[in-house]
N, C-alpha and C positions, 0 to 999 in steps of 0.2 A: 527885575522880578524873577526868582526864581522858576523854573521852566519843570516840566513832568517828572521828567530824571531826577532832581532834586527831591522836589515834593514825594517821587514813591519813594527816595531810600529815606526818607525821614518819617514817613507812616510805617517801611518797615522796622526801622529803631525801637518806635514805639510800640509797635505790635510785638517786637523782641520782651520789650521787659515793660508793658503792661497786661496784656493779654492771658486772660483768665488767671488772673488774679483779684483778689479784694482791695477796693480802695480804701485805704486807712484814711488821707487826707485829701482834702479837694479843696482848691481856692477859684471862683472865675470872678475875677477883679475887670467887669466887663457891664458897663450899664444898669440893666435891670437883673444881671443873673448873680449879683453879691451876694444873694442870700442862699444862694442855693448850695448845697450838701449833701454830695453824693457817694461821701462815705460807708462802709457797707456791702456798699454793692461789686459783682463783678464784671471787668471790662469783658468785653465778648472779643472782641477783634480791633484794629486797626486798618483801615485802607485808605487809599488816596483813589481819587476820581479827576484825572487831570491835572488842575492846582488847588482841587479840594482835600483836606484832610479831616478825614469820617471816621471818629472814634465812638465802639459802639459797643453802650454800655446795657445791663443786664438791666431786669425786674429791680425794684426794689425789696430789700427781703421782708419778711413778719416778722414780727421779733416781738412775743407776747402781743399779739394782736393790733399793734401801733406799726402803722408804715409811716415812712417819714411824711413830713408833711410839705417843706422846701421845695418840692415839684413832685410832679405826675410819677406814680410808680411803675407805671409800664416802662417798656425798654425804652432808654434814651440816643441819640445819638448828637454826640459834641463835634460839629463842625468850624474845620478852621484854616485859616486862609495868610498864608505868609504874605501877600502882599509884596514892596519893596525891600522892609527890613527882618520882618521877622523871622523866628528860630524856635527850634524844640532842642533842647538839652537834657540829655539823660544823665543824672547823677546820680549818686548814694545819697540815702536817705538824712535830714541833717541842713539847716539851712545853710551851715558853712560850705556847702559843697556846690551853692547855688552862683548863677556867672554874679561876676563882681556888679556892686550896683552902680557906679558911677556910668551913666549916661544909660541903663539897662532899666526898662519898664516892663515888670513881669505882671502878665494878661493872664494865666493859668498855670495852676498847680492840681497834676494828680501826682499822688503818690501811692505805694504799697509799702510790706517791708522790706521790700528789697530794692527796689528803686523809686526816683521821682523826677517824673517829665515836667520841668520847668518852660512856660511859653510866651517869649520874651516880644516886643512889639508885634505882635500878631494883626494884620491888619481885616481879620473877622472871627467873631466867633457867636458863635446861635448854638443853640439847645432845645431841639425839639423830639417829639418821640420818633423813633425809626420808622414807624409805618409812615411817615410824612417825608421821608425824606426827598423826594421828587417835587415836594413844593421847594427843595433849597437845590437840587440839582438836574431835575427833569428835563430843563432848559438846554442843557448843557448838549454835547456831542458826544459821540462816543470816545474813552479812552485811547490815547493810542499805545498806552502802554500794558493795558489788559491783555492778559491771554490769548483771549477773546478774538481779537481785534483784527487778526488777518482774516477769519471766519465770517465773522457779524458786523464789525464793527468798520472793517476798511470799507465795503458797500456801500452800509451808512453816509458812513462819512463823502463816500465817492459821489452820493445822489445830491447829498446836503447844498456838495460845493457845487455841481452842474448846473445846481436847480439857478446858481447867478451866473450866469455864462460873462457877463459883462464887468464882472468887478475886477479888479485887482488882485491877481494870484497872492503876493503878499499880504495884503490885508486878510483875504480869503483866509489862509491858514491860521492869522493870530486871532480870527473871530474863534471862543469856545465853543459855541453855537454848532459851528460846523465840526468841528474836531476837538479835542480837548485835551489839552498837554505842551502845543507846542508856542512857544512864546518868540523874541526877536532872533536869539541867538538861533536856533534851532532854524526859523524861520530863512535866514540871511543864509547860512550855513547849506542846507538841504537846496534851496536854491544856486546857490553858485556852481553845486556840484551836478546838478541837473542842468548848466546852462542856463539859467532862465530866467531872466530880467524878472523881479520883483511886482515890478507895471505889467507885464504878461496878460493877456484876458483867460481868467480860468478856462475859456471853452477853447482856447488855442494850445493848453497843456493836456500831457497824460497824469492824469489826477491819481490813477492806481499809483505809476512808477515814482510822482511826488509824495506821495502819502509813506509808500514802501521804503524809500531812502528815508524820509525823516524819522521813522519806526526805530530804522536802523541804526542812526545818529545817537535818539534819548535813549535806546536800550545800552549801546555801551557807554552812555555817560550814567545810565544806572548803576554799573559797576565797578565806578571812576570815582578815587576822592578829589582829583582834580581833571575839570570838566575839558574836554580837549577833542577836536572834531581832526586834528592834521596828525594826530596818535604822534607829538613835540610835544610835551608837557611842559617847554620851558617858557618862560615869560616874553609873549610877543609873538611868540608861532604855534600859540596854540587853537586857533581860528584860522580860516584861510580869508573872510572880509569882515565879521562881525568886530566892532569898536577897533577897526584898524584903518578909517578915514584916513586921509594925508600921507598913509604908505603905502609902498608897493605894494600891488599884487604880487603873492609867492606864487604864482605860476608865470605868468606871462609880464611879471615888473610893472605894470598900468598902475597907476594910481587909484587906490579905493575910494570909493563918494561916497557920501549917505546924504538922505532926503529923508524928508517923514511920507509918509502912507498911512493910507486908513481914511475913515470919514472925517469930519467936521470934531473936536472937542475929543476925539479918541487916535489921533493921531498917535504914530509908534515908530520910533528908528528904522532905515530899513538902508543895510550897506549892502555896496555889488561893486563888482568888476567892469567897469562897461565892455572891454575886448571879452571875457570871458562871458560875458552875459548879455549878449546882443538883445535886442529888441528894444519895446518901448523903454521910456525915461520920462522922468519930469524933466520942466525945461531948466537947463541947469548954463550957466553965463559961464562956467568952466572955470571960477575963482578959486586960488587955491585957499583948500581947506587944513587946517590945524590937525593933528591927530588927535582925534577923542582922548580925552583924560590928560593931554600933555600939559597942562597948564590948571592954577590952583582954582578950583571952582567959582573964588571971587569974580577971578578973569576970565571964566569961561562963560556969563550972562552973555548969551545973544552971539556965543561965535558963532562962526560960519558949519563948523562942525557938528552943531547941535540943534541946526535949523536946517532948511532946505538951500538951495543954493539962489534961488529964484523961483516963485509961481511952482504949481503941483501939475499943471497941467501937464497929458503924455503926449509924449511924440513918436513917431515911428523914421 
């Protein structure tokens, strides 16, 4: 799933070449909202709120005294959610310019005359007025990719996670709840470099100094077309243990593990270094594991690499 980094440079694309311009065309190929038409109107801005993307659209205009009728003419806000696969594509305007359709299910269409943001498996999108928008992300944690966020928002976030002294530092961090932005890789990543066993009890960490690396981490992958935590952009070193099960560690040669973490039905990947990252672990039988992705997905139902090694309970 794409992680904060990603999600902000793709609300800034779109903030690029939608933003305060007039929508000529609008399609949202999305349940109840097929009918809606939002032509007319101007986009206000684009921004990303973690792995929310909140495009946000003006008034509808009068035009001889008939406002549309398709939806509420107050200011709207189109939120959207990549999910595992989805994408936004900016092209020129022109359906020949749209991705190829074989295997490609496009969820929304805004356009102007100068470009059009095509939204290809997108796995959410709502349409509600702006002043609502805290019913779709109020929930959520503070950005960590906001401005903001050394200021207001690292506290936040510092109090959020305290407030579980007992959970699981890894899980801790992929909950949005508490934080908002950072997903497995980030997660896996930001740990190793802090030393710190994944299984960790949030109140046995310094929560500022983990929060502050990982800030660290998604800002220069904001500015990265390929995403790389060990500044190797070449294939295979460009993480130091995220999806690199069954190979060495590039510091100390160890072999990388991964286990799942998290609760019950929300379980999430989570690689580490055992030398490099002492502390607790699930209980793991020490079988060797496959390197994530090395084998054709047929073959990979139920490997070792994409489960736990044994039971989740920690050990010290």
């Amino acid at each position: 799933m794409p992680e904060g980094d990603t999600v902000l440079r793709t609300a800034t694309r779109l903030h690029q070449a939608l933003a305060d311009r007039v929508l000529t065309r609008t399609e949202l190929r999305w349940a109840d909202l097929g009918g809606v038409d939002l032509a007319g109107r101007r986009v206000v801005e684009v921004r990303s709120h973690g792995k929310q993307i909140l495009t946000r659209i003006g008034a509808a205009p009068d035009a001889s005294g008939r406002r549309f009728e398709t939806v509420s003419a107050e200011p709207l806000t189109l939120r959207s959610h990549l999910r595992m696969e989805g994408r936004w594509a900016i092209v020129p305007p022109g359906d020949e310019h749209w991705p190829r359709p074989g295997g490609v299910a496009v969820r929304a269409v805004l356009g102007n005359q100068d470009w059009t943001a095509v939204g290809s498996w997108l796995g959410l999108l709502d349409l509600i007025p702006t002043a609502e928008e805290p019913s779709l992300i109020g929930h959520l944690g503070p950005d960590i990719l906001a401005p903001d966020f050394p200021v207001s928002g690292l506290p936040e976030s510092v109090r959020r996670l305290a407030a579980g002294p007992d959970r699981h530092l890894g899980a801790a961090l992929l909950d949005q709840t508490t934080v908002a932005g950072i997903g497995t890789m980030y997660m896996a990543e930001t740990l190793f470099l802090q030393r710190l066993s994944p299984w960790t009890r949030v109140g046995d960490a310094d929560l500022d100094a983990v929060l502050r690396r990982a800030r660290r981490l998604l800002e220069r992958g904001a500015t990265q077309s390929v995403q790389t935590t060990t500044h190797d952009s070449r294939p295979g070193m460009r993480t130091f243990v995220h999806a690199r099960s069954g190979r060495p560690c590039h510091r100390c040669g160890t072999t990388v593990r991964v286990a799942m973490i998290g609760p019950v039905l929300k379980e999430r990947t989570a690689f580490w270094c055992p030398t490099c990252q002492p502390g607790p672990v699930p209980t793991d039988d020490g079988r060797p594991q496959t390197p994530l992705g090395s084998e054709p997905r047929s073959r990979r139902f139920g490997d070792a690499s994409r489960r736990p090694a044994s039971g989740y309970r920690p050990r010290r």
